[in-house]
C-alpha positions in Angstrom: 0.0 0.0 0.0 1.2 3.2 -1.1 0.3 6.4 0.9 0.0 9.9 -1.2 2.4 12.9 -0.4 5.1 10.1 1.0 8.6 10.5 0.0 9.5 6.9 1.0 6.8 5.7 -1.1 7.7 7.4 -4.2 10.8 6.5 -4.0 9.9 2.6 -3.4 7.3 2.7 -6.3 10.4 4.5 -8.5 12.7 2.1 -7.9 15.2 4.1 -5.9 16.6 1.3 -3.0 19.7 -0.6 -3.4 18.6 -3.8 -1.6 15.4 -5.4 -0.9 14.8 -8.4 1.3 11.3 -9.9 1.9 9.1 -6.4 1.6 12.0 -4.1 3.1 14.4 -2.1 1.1 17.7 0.2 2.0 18.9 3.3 0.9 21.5 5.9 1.0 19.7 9.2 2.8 19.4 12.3 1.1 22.2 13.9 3.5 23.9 11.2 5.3 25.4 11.6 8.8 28.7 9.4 8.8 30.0 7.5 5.3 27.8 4.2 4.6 24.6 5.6 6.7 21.6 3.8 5.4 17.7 3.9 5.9 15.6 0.6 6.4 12.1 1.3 5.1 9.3 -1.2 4.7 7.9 -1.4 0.9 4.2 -1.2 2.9 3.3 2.5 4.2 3.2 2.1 8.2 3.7 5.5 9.3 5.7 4.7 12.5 7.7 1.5 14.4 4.2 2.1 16.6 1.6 1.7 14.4 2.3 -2.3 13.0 4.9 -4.1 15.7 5.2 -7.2 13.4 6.5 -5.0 10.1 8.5 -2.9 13.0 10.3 -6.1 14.0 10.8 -7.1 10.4 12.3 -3.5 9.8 14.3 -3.9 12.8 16.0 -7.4 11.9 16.5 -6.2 8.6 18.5 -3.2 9.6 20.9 -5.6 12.2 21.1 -8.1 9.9 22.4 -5.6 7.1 24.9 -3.3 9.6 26.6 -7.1 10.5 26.3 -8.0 6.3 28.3 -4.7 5.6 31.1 -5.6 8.1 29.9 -2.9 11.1 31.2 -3.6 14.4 29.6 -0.4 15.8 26.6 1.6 14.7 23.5 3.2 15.7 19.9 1.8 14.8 17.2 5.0 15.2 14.2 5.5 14.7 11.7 7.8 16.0 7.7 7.7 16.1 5.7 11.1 16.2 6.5 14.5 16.0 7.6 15.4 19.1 10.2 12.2 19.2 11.8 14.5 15.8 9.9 12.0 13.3 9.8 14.6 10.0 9.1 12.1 7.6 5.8 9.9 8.3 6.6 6.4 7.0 8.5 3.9 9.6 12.3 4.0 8.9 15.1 2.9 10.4 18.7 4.8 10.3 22.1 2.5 10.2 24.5 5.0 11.3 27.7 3.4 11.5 30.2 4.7 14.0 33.9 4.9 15.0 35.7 6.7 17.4 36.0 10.5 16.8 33.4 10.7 14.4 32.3 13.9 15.8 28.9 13.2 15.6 26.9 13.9 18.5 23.5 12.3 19.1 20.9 14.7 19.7 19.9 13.5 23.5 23.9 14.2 24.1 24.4 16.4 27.3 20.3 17.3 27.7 18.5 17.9 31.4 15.0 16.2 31.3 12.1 19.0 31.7 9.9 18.7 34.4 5.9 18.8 33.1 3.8 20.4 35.7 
């Protein structure tokens, strides 16, 4: 199912992944964090890792199962669900961010004081 005004989806229905295992693809991100950063996006439109747990979980073994395929020993797996968790694009994805020491990058919960709701 293909959702309208979805980036992902376009991109799926064009053709535009490099690998594709059992209804979930990989791609290089429009502006990619480290070298060899990857998204893991289900072909189906779910619009976050909360709305279907089993194509989450397939998502999710996909994207471990690739980092260890492409030789990384260190990486972060991210996603996020809902806007105020920094979701900006509304179809489930799931970064590979490889990682080494002195990268430089900084995750964006680095060196942050909780907020107290009242």
């Amino acid at each position: 199912m293909r959702a309208v005004d979805c980036p992902f989806c376009d991109r799926i229905a064009a053709g535009e992944y490099d690998e594709e295992y059992d209804g979930i693809v990989d791609f290089e991100p429009l502006n990619p964090v480290t070298p060899g950063h990857r998204l893991v996006v289900p072909k189906i439109h779910v619009a976050d890792a909360l709305e279907d747990l089993a194509v989450s979980a397939e998502a999710m073994a996909y994207a471990a199962n690739r980092a260890k395929a492409v030789g990384l020993s260190s990486c972060n797996l991210i996603t996020s669900a809902g806007t105020d968790a920094t979701q900006t694009v509304f179809h489930l994805h799931i970064h590979i961010v490889p990682r080494h020491e002195g990268d430089g990058l900084a995750l964006p919960w680095t060196g942050q004081t909780a907020a107290v709701k009242s």
